[in-house]
C-alpha positions in Angstrom: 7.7 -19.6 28.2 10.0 -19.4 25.4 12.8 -22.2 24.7 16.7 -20.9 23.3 19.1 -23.0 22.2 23.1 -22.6 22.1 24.8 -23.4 19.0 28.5 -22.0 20.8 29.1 -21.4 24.5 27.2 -18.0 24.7 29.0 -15.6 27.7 27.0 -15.3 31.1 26.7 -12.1 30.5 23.8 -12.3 28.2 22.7 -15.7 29.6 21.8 -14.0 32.7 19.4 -11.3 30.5 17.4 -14.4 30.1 14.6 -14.3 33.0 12.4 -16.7 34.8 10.1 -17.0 31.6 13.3 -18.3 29.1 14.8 -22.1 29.6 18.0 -22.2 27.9 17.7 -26.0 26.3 20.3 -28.2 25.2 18.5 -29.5 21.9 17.4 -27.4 18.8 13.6 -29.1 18.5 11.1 -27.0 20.3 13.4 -24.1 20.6 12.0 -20.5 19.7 15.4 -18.9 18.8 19.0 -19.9 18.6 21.9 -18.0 20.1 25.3 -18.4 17.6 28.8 -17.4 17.5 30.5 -19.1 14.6 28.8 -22.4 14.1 28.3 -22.9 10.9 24.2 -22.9 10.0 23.5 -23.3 6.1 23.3 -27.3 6.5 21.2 -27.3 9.7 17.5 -28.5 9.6 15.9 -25.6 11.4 12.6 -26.6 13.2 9.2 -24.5 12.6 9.6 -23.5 16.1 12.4 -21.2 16.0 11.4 -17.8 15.0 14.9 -15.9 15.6 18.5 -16.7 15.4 21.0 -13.9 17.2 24.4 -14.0 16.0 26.7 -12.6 19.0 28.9 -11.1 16.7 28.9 -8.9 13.5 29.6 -11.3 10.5 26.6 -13.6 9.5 28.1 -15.6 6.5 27.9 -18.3 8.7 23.8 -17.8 8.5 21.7 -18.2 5.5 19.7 -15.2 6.3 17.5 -15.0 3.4 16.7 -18.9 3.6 15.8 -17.6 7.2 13.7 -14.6 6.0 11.3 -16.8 4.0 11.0 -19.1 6.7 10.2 -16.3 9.1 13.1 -16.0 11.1 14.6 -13.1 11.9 18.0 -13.3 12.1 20.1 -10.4 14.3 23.6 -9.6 14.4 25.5 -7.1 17.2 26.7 -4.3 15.1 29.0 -2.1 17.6 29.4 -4.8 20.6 32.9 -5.7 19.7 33.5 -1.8 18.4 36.2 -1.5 21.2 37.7 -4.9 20.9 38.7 -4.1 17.5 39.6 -0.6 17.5 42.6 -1.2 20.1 43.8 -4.1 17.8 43.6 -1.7 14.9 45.8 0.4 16.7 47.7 -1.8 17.7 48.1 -2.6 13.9 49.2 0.5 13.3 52.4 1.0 15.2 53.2 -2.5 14.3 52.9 -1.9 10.8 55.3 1.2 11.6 58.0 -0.2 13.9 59.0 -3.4 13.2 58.6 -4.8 16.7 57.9 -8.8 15.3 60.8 -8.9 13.7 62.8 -7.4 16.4 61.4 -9.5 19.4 61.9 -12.7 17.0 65.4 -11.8 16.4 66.3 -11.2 20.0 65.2 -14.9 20.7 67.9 -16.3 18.6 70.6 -13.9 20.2 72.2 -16.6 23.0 75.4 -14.9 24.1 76.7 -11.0 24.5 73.0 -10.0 24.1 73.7 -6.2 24.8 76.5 -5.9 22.6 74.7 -7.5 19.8 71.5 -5.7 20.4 72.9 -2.2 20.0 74.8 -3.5 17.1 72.0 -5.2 15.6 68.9 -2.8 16.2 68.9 -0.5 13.1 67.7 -3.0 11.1 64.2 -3.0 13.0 64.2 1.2 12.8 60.8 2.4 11.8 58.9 5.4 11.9 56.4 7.6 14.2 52.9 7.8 13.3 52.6 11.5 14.6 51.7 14.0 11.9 51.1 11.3 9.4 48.2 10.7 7.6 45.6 7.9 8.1 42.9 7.0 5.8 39.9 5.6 7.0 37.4 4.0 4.4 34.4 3.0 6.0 33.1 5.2 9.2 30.8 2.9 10.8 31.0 1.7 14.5 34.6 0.3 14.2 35.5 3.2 11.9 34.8 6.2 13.8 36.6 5.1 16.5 39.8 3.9 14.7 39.5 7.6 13.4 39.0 9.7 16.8 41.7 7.1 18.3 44.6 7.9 15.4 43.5 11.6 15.8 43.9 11.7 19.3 47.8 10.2 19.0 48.6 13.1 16.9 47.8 12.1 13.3 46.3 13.7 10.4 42.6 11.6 9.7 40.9 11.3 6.2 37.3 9.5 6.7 35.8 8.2 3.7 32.0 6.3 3.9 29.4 7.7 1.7 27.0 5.7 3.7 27.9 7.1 6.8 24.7 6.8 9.6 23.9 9.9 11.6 24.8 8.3 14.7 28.1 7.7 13.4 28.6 11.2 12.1 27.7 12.7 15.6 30.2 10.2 17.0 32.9 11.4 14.6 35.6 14.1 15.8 35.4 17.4 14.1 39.3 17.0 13.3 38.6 14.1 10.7 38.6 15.5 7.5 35.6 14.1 5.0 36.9 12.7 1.5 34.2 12.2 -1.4 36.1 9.5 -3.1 38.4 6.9 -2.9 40.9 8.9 -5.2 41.8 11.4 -2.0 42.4 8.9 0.9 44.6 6.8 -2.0 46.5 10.6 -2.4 47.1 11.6 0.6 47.2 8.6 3.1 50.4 7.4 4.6 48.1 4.5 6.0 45.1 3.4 4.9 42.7 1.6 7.6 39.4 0.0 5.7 36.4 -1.1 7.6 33.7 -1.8 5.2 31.3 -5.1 5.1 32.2 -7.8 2.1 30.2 -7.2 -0.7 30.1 -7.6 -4.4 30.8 -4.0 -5.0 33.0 -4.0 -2.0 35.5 -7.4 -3.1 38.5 -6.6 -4.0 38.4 -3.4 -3.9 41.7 -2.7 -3.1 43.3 -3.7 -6.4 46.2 -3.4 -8.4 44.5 0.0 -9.9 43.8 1.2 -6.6 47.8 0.5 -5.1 49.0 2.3 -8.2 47.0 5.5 -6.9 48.4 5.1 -3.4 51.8 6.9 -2.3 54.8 5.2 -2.1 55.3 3.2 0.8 51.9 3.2 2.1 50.9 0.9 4.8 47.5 -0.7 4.7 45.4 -2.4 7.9 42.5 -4.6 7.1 40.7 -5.8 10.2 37.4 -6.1 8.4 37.3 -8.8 5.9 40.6 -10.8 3.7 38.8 -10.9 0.5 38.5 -6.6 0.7 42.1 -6.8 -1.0 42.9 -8.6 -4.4 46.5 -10.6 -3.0 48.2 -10.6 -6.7 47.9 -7.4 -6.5 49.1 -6.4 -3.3 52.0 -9.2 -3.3 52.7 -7.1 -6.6 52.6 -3.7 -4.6 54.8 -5.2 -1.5 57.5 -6.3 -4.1 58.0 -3.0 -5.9 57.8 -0.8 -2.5 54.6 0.9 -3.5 53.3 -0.5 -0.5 55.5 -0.6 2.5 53.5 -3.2 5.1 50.2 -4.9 5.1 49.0 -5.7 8.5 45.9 -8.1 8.4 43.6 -10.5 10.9 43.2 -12.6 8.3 45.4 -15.1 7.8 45.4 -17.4 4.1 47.8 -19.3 2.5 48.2 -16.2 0.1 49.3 -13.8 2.4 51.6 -16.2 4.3 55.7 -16.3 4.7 55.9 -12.8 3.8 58.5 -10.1 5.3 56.6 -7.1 4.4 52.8 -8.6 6.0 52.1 -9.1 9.4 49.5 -12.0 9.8 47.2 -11.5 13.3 45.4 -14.8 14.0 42.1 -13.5 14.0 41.7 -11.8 16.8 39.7 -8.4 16.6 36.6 -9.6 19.0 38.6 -11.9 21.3 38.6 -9.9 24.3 36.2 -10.7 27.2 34.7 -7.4 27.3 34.2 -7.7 23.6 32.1 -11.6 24.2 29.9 -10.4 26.7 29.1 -7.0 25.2 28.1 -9.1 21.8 26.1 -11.8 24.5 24.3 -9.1 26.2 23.1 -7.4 22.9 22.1 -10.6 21.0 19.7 -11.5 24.0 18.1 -8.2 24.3 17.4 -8.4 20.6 15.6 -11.4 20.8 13.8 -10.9 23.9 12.6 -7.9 22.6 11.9 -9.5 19.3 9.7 -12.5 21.0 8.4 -11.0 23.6 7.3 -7.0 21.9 7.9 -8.0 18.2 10.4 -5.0 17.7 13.2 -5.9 15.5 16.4 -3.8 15.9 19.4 -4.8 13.9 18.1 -7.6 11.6 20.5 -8.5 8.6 17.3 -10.0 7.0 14.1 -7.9 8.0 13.3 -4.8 8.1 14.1 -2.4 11.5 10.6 -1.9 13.2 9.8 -0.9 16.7 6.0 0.4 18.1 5.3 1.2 21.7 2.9 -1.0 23.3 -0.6 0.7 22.9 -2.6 -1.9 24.0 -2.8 -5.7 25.6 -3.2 -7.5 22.3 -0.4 -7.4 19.1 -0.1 -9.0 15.7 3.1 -9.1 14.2 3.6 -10.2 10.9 6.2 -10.6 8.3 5.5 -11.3 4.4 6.3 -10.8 1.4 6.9 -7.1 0.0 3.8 -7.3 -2.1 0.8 -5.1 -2.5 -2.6 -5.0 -0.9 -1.2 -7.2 2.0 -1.9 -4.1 4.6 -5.9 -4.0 3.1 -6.0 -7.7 3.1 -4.8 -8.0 6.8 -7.0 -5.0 8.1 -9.8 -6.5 6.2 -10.0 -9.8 7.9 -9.6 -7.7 11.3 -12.3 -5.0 10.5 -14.5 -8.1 9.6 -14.3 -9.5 12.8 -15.6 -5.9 14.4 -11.4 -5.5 16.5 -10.7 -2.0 16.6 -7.2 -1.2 15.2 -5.4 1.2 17.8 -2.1 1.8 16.1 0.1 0.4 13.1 3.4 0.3 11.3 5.0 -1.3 8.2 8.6 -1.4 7.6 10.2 -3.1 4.2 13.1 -4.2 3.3 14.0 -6.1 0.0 11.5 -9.0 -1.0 10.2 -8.8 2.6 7.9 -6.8 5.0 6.7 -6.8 8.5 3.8 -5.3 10.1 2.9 -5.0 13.5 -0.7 -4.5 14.5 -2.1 -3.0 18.1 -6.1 -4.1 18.3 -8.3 -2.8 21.3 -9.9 -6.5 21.9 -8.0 -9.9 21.8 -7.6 -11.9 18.1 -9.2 -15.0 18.0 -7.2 -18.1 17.0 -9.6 -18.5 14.0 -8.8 -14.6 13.0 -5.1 -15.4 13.1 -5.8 -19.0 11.3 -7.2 -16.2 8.7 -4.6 -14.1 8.5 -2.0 -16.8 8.3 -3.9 -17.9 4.5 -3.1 -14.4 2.7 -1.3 -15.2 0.1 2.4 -14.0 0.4 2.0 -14.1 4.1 5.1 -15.6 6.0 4.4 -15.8 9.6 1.6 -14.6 12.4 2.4 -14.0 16.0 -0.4 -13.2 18.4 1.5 -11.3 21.5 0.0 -10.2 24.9 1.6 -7.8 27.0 
């Protein structure tokens, strides 16, 4: 039996993943992983018990995942589960960063008498522009990405993609139309918008700066749906003011980007679709039922990606520290004890490692009790299928 606990209301659509051998509790002592939306976690006394935390969501700053790592928690995210949701806001960004529809429907509001009249009058001041045969810039082709891309090609615009990162999946995924830039310098060229969809990073903050607007084309009009700190305010504040940048359309709302004509603020809401909360429920729970139950990990933002078919009834899985001889050391105590060793792999990642071990006879608790004094050794589980 394995124990979860719910940090945030966590949609029935993953809840009911959750079979006959999970109680869903209502108290974090005891409980072997934690489902979390946006609860904040950095200050939270974490018992031994828990050994994974699924974030139903892609953002984990709310998680200190490292902290986690040492402990022996794997900590998950749902990279691709709200894809959809946020695509359609994108795009939705985009035509309202081309056609001033806020301003228009705010202005009609305050019209009280002789609407008509005053509305044909009045109109040309909201005129904007089409979005077919312009040029969009993507930077970043991950989930969200690639389908901001196919979308804005499929309405008739011209797509630059720019990730030098980019996954295999996510090239497969990619239309054929989308041409491929090698640097920042081309989607800054060419782009009439510019969409970015990259995670927030040291080498990522800021990067759209005061250098980078004064490469961009007059009147650009820039989306970010990804994270606020991704563009340096000054500087764009700077860039709105002298018409080098045209609109900036962002789900991030701060005090910096406020009361401003030329930026659109959208109150967070790229994931908050239904669809978009149960996808992200769904795939947090089958990430840590598969995790506690098979010891494959599969999207970890702390540990390494690992996944073995069961080959037999009795599985170690380990994780510890990136160090070497740890693999001898561990088959060591097991060849000692005369167990068989059927199949094996080690994935790294950083500072950390995990191993996961398929033996022909059962490991004995004093084998484990073994295995659990290597130095540099994190955390043993003993699974049976």
């Amino acid at each position: 039996m394995y124990n979860v606990y719910t940090l945030n209301k966590i949609s029935k659509a993953g809840l009911s993943l959750l079979d006959e051998n999970y109680t869903v509790t209502e108290t974090v002592e005891g409980a072997d992983a934690i489902l979390v939306r946006s609860a904040k976690m950095h200050d939270m006394e974490l018992p031994k018990s828990v050994k994974a935390i699924a974030r139903a969501g892609a953002g984990v700053n709310n998680i200190p995942i490292m902290e986690c790592a040492a402990k022996g928690i794997a900590v998950f995210n749902t990279p691709g589960a709200n894809a959809n949701a946020v695509k359609e806001l994108v795009i939705a960004g985009l035509l309202l960063a081309s056609r001033d529809v806020v301003g228009g429907v705010n202005w009609v509001r305050t019209l009280e008498s002789d609407v008509a009249k005053q509305v044909e009058k009045g109109k040309s001041a909201f005129a904007g522009q089409e979005i077919l045969g312009k040029t969009l810039g993507v930077i970043g082709l991950g989930a969200i990405g690639v389908m901001v891309a196919n979308a804005a090609n499929s309405l008739g615009m011209k797509v630059i993609g720019y990730d030098p990162y980019i996954s295999v999946d996510a090239a497969w995924g990619l239309s054929r139309n989308v041409k491929h830039a090698t640097n920042l310098e081309t989607i800054f060229a060419e782009a009439d918008y510019i969409t970015i969809h990259v995670p927030l990073l040291d080498a990522t903050k800021h990067m759209l700066n005061e250098d980078a607007f004064a490469k961009m084309k007059d009147g650009v009009r820039i989306l970010n749906f990804s994270r606020d700190t991704l563009v340096e305010n000054n500087g764009l504040k700077a860039a709105l003011e002298s018409g080098k940048v045209a609109k900036y359309v962002t789900d991030f709302p701060v005090e910096d980007v406020m009361n401003n004509d030329k930026i659109l603020t959208i109150p967070h809401l790229g994931a908050s679709t239904a669809e978009s909360e149960d996808n992200c429920a769904a795939m947090a729970v089958k990430e840590v039922r598969d995790y506690l139950e098979n010891g494959n990990i599969t999207n970890s933002v702390n540990l390494p990606a690992c996944q073995m078919a069961w080959g037999t009834d009795c599985r170690l899985a380990m994780i510890h520290k990136n160090t070497p001889a740890m693999i001898g050391q561990i088959t060591n105590i097991i060849a000692e004890a005369g167990i068989n060793i059927c199949d094996m792999t080690n994935r790294s990642r950083g500072d950390f490692a995990y191993t996961l071990i398929d033996t022909d006879t059962s490991v004995s608790e004093a084998q484990v009790a073994k295995i659990e004094g290597i130095e540099n050794m994190i955390s043993v589980r003993l699974l049976k299928k």
